[in-house]
C-alpha positions in Angstrom: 0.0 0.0 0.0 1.4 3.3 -1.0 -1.6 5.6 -0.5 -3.7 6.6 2.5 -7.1 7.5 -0.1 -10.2 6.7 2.0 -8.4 6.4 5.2 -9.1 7.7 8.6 -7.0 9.0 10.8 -7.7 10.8 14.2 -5.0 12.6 15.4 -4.3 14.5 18.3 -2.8 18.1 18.9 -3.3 18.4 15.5 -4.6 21.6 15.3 -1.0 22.9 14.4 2.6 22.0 14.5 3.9 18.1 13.7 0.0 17.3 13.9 -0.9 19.2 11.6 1.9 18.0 8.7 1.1 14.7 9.8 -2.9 15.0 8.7 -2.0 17.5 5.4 0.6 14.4 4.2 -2.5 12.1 4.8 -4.9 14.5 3.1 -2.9 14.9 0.2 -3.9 11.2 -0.3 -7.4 12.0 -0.1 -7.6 10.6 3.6 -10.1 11.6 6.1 -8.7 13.1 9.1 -10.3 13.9 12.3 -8.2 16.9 14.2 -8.9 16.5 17.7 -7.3 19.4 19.8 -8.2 22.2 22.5 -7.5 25.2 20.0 -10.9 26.3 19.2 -9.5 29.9 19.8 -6.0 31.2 18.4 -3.3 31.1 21.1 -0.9 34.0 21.8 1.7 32.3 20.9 0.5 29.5 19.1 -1.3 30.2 15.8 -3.8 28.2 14.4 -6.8 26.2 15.8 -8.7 22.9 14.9 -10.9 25.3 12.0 -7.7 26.8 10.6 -6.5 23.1 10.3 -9.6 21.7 8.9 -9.4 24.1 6.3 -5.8 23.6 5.0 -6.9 19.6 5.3 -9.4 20.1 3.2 -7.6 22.6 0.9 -4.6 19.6 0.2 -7.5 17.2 -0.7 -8.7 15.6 2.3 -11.8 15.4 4.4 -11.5 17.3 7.8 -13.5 16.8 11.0 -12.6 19.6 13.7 -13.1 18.4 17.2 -12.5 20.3 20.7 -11.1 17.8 22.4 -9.0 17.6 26.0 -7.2 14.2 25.7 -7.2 14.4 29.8 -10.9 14.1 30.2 -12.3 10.4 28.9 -16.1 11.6 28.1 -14.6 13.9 25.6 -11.6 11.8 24.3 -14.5 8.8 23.8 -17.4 11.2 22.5 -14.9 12.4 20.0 -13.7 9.2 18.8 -17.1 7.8 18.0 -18.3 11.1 16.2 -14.8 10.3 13.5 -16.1 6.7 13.2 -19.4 7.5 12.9 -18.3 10.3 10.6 -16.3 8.4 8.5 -17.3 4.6 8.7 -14.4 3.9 10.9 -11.0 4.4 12.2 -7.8 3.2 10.5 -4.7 5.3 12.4 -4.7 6.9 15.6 -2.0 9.8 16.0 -1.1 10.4 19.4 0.6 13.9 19.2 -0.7 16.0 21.8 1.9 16.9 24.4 2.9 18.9 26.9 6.6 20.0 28.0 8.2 22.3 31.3 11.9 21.8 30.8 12.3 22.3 34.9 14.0 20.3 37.3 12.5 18.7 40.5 12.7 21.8 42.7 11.3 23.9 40.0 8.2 21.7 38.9 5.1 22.7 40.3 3.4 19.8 40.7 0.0 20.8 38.5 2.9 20.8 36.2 4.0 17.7 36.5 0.3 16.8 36.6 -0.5 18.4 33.3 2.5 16.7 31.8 1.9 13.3 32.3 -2.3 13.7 32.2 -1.4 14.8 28.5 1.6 12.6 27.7 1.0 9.5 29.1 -2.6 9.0 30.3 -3.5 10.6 27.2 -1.7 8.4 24.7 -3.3 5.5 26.7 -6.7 7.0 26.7 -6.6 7.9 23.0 -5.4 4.8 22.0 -7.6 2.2 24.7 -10.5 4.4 22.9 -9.6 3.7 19.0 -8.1 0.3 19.5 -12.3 -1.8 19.3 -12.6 0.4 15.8 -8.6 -0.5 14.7 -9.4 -3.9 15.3 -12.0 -3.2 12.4 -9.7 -1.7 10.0 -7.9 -3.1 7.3 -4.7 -2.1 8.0 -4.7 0.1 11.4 -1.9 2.0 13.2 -0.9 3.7 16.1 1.6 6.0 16.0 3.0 7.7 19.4 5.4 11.1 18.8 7.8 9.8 21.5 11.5 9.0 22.0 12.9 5.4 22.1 13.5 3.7 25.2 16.8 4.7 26.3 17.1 4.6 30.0 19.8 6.8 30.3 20.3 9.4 33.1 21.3 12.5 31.4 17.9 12.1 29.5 16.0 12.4 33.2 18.6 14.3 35.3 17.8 17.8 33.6 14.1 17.9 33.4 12.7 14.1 35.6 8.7 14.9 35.2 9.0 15.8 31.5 10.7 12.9 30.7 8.7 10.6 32.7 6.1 12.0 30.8 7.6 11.5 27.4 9.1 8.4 28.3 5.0 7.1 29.5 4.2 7.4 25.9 6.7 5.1 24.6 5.8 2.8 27.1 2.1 2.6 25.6 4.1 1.0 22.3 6.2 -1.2 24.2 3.3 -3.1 25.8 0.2 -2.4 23.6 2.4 -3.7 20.1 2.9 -7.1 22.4 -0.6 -7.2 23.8 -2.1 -6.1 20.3 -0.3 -7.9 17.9 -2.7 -10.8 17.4 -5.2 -8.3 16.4 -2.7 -7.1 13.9 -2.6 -3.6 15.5 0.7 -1.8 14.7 2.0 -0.2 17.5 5.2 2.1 16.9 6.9 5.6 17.9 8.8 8.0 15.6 11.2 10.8 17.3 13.3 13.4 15.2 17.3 13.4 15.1 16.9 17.2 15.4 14.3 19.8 16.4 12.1 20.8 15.0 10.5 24.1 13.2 7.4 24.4 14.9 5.3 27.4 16.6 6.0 25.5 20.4 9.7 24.8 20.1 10.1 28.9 18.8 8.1 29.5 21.6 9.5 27.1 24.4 13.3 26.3 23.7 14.9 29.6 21.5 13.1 31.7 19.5 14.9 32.4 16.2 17.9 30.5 16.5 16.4 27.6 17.4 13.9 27.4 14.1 17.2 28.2 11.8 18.5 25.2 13.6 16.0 22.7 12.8 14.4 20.9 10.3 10.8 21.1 9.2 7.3 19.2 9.6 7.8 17.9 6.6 10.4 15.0 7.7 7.9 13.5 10.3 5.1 13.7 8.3 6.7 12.1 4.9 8.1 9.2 7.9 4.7 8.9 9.5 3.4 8.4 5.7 5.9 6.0 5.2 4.7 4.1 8.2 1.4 3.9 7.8 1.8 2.5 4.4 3.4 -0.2 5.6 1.7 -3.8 6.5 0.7 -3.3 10.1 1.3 -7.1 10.8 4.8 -6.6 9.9 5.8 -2.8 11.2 5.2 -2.8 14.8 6.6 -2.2 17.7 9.5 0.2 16.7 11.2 2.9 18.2 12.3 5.0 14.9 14.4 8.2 14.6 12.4 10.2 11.7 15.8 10.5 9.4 17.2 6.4 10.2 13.9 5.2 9.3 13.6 7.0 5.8 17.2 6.5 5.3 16.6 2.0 5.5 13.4 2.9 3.1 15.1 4.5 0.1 15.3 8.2 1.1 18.4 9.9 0.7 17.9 13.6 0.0 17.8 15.0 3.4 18.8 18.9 2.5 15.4 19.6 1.9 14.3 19.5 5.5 16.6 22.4 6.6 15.3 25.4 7.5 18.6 27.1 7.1 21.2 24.9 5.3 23.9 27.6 6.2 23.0 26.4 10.0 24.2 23.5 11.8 21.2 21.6 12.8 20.7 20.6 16.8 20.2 17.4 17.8 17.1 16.4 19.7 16.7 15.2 23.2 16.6 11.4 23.9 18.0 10.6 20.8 20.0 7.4 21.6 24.1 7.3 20.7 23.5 3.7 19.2 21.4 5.3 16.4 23.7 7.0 14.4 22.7 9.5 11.3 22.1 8.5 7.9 25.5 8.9 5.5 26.3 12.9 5.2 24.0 14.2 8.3 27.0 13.9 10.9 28.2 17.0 9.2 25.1 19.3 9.2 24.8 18.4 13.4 25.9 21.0 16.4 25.4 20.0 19.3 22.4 18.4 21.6 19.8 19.7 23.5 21.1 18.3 26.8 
């Protein structure tokens, strides 16, 4: 399979951002795609709400379905779910996106912070996908994909920021166990991670301004990999922990320039990227240095 026409995919956080690329890749197919987020109203900072979206999904070929959703309460998270199946006869890929991130240490993390965090991160990711998983089992082909890091238990990952990382790390969990407990049902569980950050309105926002975007690479490298993904028979993709630029490199990709937002810039590497994965032939070079 090398198209996602006809398919539905609900996705959440999707209302801008990585979300957002990942739905308009799938639209461009001629997928349905449900965008389940809280942004009914622009954000400050954050531009863009789950109308906005629906109309750029629809605008790159797709059929949209805006939903206000709050992946921490489960009426909503449930309620929304059925209204995309019902919508849309079904639900082949879930997209668990939504996220929330305070780069504090213990002493510094309130704990409605650390509450938010993992209510968001983890529970959500569990929630979303417990909900979609009786109308995956229906689907011909169904995914789950979790935006989340790979399972490296290392300490310098945890020592700078603990909650955020338990939070993170929750996510990835939900592949580890729900691929195994799932796979019978022929459920794909996986989790994709970029090498470097990313050029989105929340990491300009959150982790440098300026600089930071210059040093990044675009949407457009986790939304071509989550493409890639979801193509793929579920029975036989599952259960992976991929770095976006690895994965497209073992699948035939090879042009990477074009996901620089500056090519004059060295690009910075990621958090939790693990030092056993090593860049695709040609990247080494365009890297500074990490994030922690």
């Amino acid at each position: 399979m090398t198209t996602l026409k006809g398919k539905t995919l609900f996705i959440t956080g999707a209302s801008r951002g990585i979300g957002l690329a990942i739905g308009l890749r799938a639209a461009r197919d001629g997928a349905n795609v449900a965008i389940a987020a809280k942004s009914a109203e622009p954000h400050k900072h954050l531009p863009g709400t789950i109308y906005t979206a629906a109309e750029e999904i629809e605008k790159a070929g797709g059929r949209a379905l805006p939903l206000i959703v709050d992946v921490r309460d489960e009426h909503g998270v449930a309620e929304a779910v059925e209204k995309t199946a019902s919508e849309f006869g079904g639900i082949d890929i879930c997209v668990n996106n939504a996220s929330a991130i305070s780069l504090t240490g213990t002493e510094a993390t309130e704990m409605k912070r650390y509450d938010l965090m993992n209510q968001i991160n983890a529970r959500g990711t569990y929630l979303t996908s417990k909900m979609c998983i009786p109308h995956l089992k229906k689907a011909e082909n169904p995914h789950v994909l979790m935006l989340s890091p790979p399972l490296d238990m290392s300490a310098k990952w945890f020592a700078p920021h603990v909650a955020y990382s338990m939070a993170k790390f929750g996510m990835s969990l939900c592949v580890l166990g729900m691929a195994e407990e799932f796979k019978n049902d022929g459920i794909a569980f996986n989790a994709l991670w970029p090498r470097t950050a990313i050029a989105t309105a929340a990491v300009k926002f959150a982790l440098g301004g300026d600089a930071m975007m210059q040093a990044s690479r675009t949407v457009d490298i986790l939304a071509d990999a989550a493409h890639m993904i979801f193509t793929k028979p579920s029975r036989e993709c599952t259960g992976n922990f991929l770095i976006d630029d690895t994965f497209l490199y073992e699948n035939g990709v090879t042009d990477f320039e074009k996901y620089r937002v500056d090519p004059s810039k060295k690009m910075v590497i990621d958090f939790f990227v693990p030092d056993d994965i090593p860049p695709p032939p040609g990247v080494a070079e365009t890297l500074a240095t990490s994030l922690v």
